[in-house]
N, C-alpha and C positions, 0 to 999 in steps of 0.2 A: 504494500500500500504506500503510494507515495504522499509525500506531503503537498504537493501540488496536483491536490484528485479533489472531485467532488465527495466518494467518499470519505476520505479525511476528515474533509467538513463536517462532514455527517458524523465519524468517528468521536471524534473530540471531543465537542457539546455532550453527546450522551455518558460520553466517560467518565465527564467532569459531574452532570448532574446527578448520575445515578452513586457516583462517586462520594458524594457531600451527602446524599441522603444513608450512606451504609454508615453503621456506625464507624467510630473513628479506630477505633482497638482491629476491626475487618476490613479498613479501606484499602490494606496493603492485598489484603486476600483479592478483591477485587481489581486492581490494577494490575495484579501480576497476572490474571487470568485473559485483561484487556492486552495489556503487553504481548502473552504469548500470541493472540487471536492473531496481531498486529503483524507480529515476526512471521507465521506460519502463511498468510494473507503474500508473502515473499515466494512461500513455497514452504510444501509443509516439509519435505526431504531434508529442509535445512534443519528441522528444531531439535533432532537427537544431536546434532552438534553443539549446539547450543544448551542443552541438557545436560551431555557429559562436561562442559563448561562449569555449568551450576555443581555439579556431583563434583565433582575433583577441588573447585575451589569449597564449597563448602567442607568436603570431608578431610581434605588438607587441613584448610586454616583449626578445625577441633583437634587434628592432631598436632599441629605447630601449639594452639593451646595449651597442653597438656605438657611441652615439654619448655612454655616460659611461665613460667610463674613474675604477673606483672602486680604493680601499686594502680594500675589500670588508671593513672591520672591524666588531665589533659598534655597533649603534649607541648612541650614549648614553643612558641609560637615564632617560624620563624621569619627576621626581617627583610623587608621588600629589597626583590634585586635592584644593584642600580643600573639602568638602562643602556650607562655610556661602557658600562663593565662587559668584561666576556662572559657567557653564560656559565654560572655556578662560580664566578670571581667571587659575591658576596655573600656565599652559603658559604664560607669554610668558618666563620665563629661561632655561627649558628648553630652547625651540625656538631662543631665540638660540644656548645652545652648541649645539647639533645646526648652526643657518646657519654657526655659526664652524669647525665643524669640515669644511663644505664648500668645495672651494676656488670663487673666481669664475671665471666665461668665459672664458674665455682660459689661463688657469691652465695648468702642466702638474704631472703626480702619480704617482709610482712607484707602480706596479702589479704585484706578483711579479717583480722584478728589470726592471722595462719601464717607458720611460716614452713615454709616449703623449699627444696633443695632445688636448686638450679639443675636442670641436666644439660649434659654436656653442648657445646656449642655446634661441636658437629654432627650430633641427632638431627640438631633443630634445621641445620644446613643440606642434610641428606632427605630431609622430607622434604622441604622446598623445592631442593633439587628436581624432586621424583617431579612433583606435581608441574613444576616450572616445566620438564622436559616433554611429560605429556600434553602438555596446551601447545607449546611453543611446537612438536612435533604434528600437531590437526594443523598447526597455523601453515606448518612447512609443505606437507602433502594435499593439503586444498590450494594454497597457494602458489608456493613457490615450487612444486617439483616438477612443471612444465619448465621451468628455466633454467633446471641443472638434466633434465632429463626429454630431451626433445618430444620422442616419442609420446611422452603424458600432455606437450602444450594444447589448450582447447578441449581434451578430456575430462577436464573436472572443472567445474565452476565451484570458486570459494563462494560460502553462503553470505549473506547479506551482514555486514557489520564485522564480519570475524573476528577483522583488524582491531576494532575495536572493545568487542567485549572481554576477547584472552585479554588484552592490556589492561582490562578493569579488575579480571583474576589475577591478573600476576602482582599488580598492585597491589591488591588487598593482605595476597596470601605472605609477600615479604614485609609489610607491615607488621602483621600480626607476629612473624618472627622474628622482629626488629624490638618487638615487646611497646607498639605505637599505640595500639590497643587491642582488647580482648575480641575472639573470635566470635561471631554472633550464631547463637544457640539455635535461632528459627530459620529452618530453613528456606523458608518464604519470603522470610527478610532479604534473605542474600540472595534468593533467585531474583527477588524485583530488581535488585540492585545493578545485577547481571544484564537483565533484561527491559528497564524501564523503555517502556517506547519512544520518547520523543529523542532518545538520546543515542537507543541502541545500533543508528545505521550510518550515522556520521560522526557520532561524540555529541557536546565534547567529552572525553574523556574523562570520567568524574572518579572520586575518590569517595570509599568507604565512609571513611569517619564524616563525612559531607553530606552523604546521602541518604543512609541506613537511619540516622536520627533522625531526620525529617520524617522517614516511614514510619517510623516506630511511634512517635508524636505529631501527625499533620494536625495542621489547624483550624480552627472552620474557617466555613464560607465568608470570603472577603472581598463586597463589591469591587473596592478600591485595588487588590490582587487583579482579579479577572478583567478590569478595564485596563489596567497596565499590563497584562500577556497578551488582552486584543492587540494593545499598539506595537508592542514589539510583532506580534507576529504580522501584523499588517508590513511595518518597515521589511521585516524579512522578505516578503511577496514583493515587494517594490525591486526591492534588490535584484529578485530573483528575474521575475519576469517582468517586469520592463526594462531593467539596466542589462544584468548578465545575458539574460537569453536574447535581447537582439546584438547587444557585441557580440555574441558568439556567432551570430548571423555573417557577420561582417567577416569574422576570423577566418571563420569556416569557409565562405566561396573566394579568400586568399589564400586562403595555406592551401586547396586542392588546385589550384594552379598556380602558384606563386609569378611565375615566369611571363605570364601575360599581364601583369597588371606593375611592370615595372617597381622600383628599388624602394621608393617614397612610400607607396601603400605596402609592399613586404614588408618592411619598416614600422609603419604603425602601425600593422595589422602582427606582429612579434613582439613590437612591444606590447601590446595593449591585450595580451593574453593572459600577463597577471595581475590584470586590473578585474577582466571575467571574474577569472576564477575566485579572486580577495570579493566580488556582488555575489559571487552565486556560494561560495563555500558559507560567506558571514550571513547571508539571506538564509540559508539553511540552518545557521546556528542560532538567529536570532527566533526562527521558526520554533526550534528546538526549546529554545530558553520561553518564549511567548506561552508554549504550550506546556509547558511545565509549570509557568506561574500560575495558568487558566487551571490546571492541576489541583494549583498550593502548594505550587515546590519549587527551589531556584536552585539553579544549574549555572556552571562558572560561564564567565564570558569568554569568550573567544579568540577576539580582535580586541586590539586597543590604539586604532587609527598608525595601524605599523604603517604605513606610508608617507608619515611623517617624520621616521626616526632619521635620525643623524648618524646612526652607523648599522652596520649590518649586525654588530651585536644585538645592541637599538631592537633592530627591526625583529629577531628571534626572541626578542622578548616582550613582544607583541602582537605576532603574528605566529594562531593555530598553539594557542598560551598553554589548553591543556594539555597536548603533547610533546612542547619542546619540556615543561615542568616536569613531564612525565622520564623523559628521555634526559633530563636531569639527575632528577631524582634515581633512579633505578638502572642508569647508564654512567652519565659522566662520574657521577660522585662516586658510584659503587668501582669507578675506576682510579679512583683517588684523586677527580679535581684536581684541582689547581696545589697541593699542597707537596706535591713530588719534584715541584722544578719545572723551569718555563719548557723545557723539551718536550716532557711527559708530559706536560701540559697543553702541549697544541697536540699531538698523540691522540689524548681524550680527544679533544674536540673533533680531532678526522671519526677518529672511530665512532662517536655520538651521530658526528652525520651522516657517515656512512649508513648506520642503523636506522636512520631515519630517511635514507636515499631506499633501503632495501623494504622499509615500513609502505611505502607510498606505492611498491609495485615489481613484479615480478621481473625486471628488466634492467638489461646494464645500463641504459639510458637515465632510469630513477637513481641507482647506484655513481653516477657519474654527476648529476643532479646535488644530489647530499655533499660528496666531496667537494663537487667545486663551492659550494655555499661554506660548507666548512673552512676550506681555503682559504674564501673572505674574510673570515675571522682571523684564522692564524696571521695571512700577509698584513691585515688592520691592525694588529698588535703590535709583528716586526717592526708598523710604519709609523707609529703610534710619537716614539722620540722625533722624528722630522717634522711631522704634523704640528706636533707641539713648539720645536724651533722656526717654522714658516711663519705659525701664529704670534707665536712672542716678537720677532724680529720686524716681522711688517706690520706689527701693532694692531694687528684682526681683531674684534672684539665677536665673540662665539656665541652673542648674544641677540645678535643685530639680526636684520630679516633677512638679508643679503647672504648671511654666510647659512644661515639654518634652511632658505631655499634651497641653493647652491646642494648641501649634504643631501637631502629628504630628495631632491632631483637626482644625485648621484647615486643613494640606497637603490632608489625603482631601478633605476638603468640595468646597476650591477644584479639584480634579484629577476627582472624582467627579462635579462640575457639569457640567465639559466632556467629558465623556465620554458626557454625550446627546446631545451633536452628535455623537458617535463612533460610535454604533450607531442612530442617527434615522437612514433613507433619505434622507429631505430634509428643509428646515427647517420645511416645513408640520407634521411627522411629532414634530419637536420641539417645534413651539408646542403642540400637542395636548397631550405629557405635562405641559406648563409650566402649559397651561390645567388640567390634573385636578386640580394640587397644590392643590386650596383646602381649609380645614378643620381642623380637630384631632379625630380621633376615638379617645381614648389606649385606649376599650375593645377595641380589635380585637387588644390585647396579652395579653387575660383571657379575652375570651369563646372562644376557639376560632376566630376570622375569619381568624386571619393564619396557622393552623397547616391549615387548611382551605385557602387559598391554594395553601399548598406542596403538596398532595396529601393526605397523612394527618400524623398526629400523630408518629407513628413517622420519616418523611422530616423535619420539624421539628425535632426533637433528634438524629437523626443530622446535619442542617447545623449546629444551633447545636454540637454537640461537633465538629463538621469545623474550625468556626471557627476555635474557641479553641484548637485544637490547632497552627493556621496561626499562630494570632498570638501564643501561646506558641512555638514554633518560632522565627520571627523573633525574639522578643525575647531568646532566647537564643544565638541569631548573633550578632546585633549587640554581644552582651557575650562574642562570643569562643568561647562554648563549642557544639560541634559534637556532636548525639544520636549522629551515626553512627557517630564515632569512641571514643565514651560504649561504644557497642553490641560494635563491634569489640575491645573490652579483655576481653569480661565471655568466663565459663567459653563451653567451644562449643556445650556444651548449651542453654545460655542463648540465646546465638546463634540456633542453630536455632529455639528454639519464637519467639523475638522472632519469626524471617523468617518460619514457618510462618503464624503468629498473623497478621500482616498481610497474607498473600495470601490469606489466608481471610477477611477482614476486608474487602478489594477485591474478594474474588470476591462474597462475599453481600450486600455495601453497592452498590457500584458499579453505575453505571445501565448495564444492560443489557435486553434483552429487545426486544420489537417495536416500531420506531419510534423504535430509539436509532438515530441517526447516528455511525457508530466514525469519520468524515473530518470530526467537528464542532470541529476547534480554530481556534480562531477566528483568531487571525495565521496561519494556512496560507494564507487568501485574499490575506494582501499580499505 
């Protein structure tokens, strides 16, 4: 079932009402039965996969259980990255007090009036292991064994979300042996958690201690909740189909023939591939988050206006949040961060991205993707001392609009280049569009070539005003101030015609009609 279906429509509302009416102690029992309908509505061949998901991380985490004895207190909260830093530069004091606040092997540690003996450290890392190696093993043979093994490519279809719900079990289940918190008893709990639907087929990527207490406590009905999931998932729809899905129009009848439409339009129609993707992935997320609030539940955010950042650090840590955090957490750090030495230290980050090149798709093209993005980072580091001497000496001020343009224009560039390896089948498929970029032809901004591209004149200035409305939006996050709560203040009348005005605005803009694909978002595939 896509989110972009009339059923969905229909889905949602009854979920949410029948939802608020079960009592509150049963509403998990009925969301996780709504969940499954949702996943299986995919295909129901996928849901034993999904099933042994649930069974392995729940039976794990009660075994990891059993061999930490925790104080099961909150954990220490740790401080916000800083943006200009490399990812996981600002987790290394954090994470020490979180190791100081665990005790070593051996140890023993009052437990609710009990004290109990620690067992050994490498029990608790051998049942991990087990469990870790069975998930990551479905993830391998659904996914990736067409691309070490020719003969399987095209014969298996990984199921809906894969990618995403093993990373929501592996999280959970190294937590719990990390002693972050106690394993959860019901097993209902943890399959919702597995499987909530707004979240389950794209992310974001949620975390246990985040999600399972909201289940375990929802709240009641709160009009002021459900008008603020309408608005978010309205903005999501805008995104999606009026913004993404006609750029993609435009993408799409260049990149299948690059060659005829000369070097200017290959050009902008290459770059402007991870402009799509940043409307239709955040449209999905904000979907995701809208319907979760309409729920009574909130789900982390996703974007945080990364096409503003000032470095490519910057920009990963704002861009697809749940999973570079994730790929932090459970990747770089668990390879010792930043605290082994700047060599090992750019090390981690190839191999974080690598993981995150091979996260995204079964193809050396994604694999090639990650490193180069990685790269960015390492070379930004290396480059980091000249940067600084350019600035000091010609007296830059870093604060000014001219130099934070300047950077936020060079992040896209560098992020936008590698993102034709991201959507190229193979490398051949990218030397092509590399080969069309020759020329400067600046008339195809005047004569009607590029608006002709797009389809008509009319699709042209509904994307250009899609744009700007995008990149006004972000630039008004980023300084803090939020439309929707802007929206929320004003008389109700107001209210009304704003929401009316915009589903009228998605109904008659929004690409629909024959030959629209409503299952086209594009990270559903990873």
């Amino acid at each position: 079932m896509s989110f972009v279906s009339l059923s969905y429509l229909i889905f949602l509302p009854v979920t949410a009402l029948i939802g608020y009416v079960v009592p509150a102690r049963l509403r998990y029992v009925w969301l996780l039965v709504m969940s499954l309908a949702f996943y299986a509505a995919a295909g129901w061949q996928y849901v034993p996969v999904l099933a042994a998901c649930m069974i392995v991380t729940y039976a794990g985490g009660r075994l990891l259980d059993r061999k930490t004895p925790q104080t099961h207190t909150a954990a220490p909260q740790l401080p916000e990255s800083d943006p200009g830093k490399a990812a996981g530069e600002s987790e290394v004091s954090a994470n020490a007090a979180v190791a100081k606040e665990q005790p070593h092997s051996g140890e023993k540690q009052v437990s609710a009036g009990e004290t109990r003996r620690k067992s050994p450290a490498s029990s608790r890392r051998a049942i991990l292991l087990v469990c870790v190696d069975i998930q990551a093993g479905m993830l391998f043979v659904l996914k990736y064994l067409g691309m070490f093994v020719p003969a399987a490519r095209g014969k298996i279809i990984a199921p809906l979300g894969i990618s995403y719900f093993l990373l929501m079990g592996i999280s959970y289940l190294a937590d719990v042996c990390r002693g972050k918190y106690p394993a959860e008893r019901n097993f209902g709990l943890l399959a919702l958690y597995v499987s909530f639907f707004p979240v389950i087929s794209s992310g974001p990527i949620e975390r246990a201690d985040h999600m399972i207490p909201q289940f375990k406590h929802p709240g009641k009905f709160s009009a002021d909740k459900v008008r603020d999931g309408m608005l978010i998932l309205l903005w999501g729809y805008f995104l999606k189909l009026v913004v993404s899905d006609r750029l993609g129009l435009f993408i799409d009848t260049v990149w299948a023939d690059p060659a005829a439409f000369g070097g200017t339009i290959t050009v902008l129609a290459a770059m402007s591939f991870a402009f799509e993707v940043y409307c239709d992935f955040m449209g999905y997320s904000f979907i995701a988050m809208g319907s979760a609030k309409i729920l009574g539940f909130d789900v982390m955010e996703n974007f945080r206006s990364p096409f503003l950042s000032a470095s490519m650090a910057e920009f990963w840590h704002k861009w697809h949040i749940s999973l570079s955090l994730w790929l932090k957490d459970y990747i770089y750090i668990s390879l010792g961060g930043n605290r082994k030495g700047k060599a090992r230290r750019f090390l981690n980050i190839l191999v974080t991205f690598f993981v995150s090149g091979l996260w995204h798709g079964a193809d050396w093209t994604f694999v090639f993707w990650g490193l180069l993005n990685g790269s960015y980072q390492v070379i930004g580091n290396l480059l980091k001392p000249i940067r600084n001497f350019l600035v000091r000496v010609l007296k830059i001020s870093r604060q000014s609009i001219g130099h934070r343009i300047y950077h936020a224009l060079t992040t896209y560039a560098l992020y936008a280049f590698s993102m034709i390896f991201f959507r190229a089948e193979n490398f051949a498929d990218a030397a092509r569009i590399f080969g069309a970029m020759k020329g400067f032809q600046p008339w195809v901004f005047t004569d009607g070539t590029l608006l002709s591209v797009m389809g008509n004149p009319m699709d042209g200035r509904l994307l250009l005003i899609g744009i700007v409305l995008v990149v006004v939006t972000d630039i008004t996050r980023a300084h803090g101030i939020c439309i929707r709560e802007h929206v929320a203040r004003q008389w109700i009348g107001t209210r009304w015609a704003i929401t009316i005005g915009a589903v009228l605005f998605i109904l008659v803009f929004g690409m629909w009609g024959p030959g629209y694909n409503a299952n086209s978002f594009i990270y559903a595939q990873f």
